[in-house]
C-alpha positions in Angstrom: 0.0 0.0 0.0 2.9 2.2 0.8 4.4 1.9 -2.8 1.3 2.1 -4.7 0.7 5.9 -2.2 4.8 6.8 -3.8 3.9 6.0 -7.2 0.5 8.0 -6.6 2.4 11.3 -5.5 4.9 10.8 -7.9 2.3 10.6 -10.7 0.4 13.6 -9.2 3.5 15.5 -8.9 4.8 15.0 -12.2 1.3 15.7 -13.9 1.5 19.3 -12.0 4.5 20.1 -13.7 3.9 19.0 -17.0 0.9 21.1 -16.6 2.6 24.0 -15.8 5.3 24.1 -18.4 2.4 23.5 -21.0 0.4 26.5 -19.8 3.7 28.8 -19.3 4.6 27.5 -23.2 0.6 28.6 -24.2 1.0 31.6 -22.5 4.7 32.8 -23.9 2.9 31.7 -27.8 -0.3 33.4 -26.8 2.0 36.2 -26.1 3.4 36.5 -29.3 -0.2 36.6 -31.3 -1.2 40.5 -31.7 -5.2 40.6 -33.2 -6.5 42.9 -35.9 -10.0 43.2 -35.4 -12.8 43.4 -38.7 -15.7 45.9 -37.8 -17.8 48.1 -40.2 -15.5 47.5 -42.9 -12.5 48.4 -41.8 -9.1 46.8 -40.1 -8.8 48.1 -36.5 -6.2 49.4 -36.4 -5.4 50.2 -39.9 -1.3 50.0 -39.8 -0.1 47.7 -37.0 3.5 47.1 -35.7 4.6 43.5 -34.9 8.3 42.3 -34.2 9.9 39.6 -36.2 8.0 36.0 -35.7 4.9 37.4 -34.3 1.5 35.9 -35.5 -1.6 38.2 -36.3 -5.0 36.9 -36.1 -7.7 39.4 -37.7 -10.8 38.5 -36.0 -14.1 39.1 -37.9 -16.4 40.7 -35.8 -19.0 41.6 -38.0 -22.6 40.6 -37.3 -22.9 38.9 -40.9 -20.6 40.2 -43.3 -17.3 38.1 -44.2 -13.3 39.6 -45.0 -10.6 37.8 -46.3 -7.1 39.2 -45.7 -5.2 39.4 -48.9 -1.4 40.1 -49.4 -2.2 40.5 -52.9 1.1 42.9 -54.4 3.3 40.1 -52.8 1.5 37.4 -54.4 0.2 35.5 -51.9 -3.3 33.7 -52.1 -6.2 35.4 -50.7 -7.0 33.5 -47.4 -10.4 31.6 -47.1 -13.1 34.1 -46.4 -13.3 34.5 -43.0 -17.1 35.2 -41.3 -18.4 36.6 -38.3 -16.5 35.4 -34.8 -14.0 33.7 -37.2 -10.4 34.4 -36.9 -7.2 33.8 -39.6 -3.5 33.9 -38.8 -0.5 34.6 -40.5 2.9 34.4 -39.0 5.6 37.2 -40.0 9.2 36.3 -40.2 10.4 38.7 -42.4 11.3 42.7 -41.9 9.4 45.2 -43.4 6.5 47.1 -44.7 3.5 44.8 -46.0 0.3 45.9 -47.4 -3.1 44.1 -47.6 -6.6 44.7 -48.2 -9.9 42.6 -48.1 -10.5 40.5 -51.0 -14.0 41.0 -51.2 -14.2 44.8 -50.0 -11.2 46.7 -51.7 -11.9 49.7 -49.8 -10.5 47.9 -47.1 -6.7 48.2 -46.5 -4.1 47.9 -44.0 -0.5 47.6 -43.3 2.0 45.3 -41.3 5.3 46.6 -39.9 7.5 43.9 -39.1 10.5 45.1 -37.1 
């Protein structure tokens, strides 16, 4: 009984800190995710400043219209089109100035600074 209350803690204890090193790891990734929100036709904010190898997720939060984000000049595809409380990501490992504009909804535009 005494071994089988060992292995117990041991399994306990070792769950703990696998739980904790997943949730500081979700939190550090989380961390490096910066959202673009989609209301009224427009990217909010407009021109947004990330560092190198952050994510942006544009978040649609339109009552029933859908976006896409398209990086159309660099000629990249146009992502799925993305409706309401939907989200799309796209990871920036590259310097610069980059800008895109709603596929469906031209009038719609924005810019990523990657520094």
């Amino acid at each position: 009984m005494k071994k089988l209350l060992v292995v117990f803690s041991l399994v306990i204890s070792f769950t703990a800190c696998a739980f904790n090193g997943n949730k500081e790891a979700t939190e550090k990734s989380e961390a490096d995710v910066v959202e673009v929100t989609m209301i009224k036709f427009k990217f909010v904010p407009e021109v947004i400043e990330i560092k190198k190898g952050q994510t942006i997720r544009w978040v649609n939060k339109e009552k029933r219209q859908y976006h896409s984000v398209f990086f159309e000049k660099y000629g990249e595809e146009e992502s799925d089109y993305i409706f309401p409380d939907e989200t799309f990501d796209k990871l920036f490992d590259k310097v610069g100035e980059f800008d895109y504009r709603c596929g469906p909804h031209p009038e719609m535009i924005g810019r990523v600074i990657v520094k």
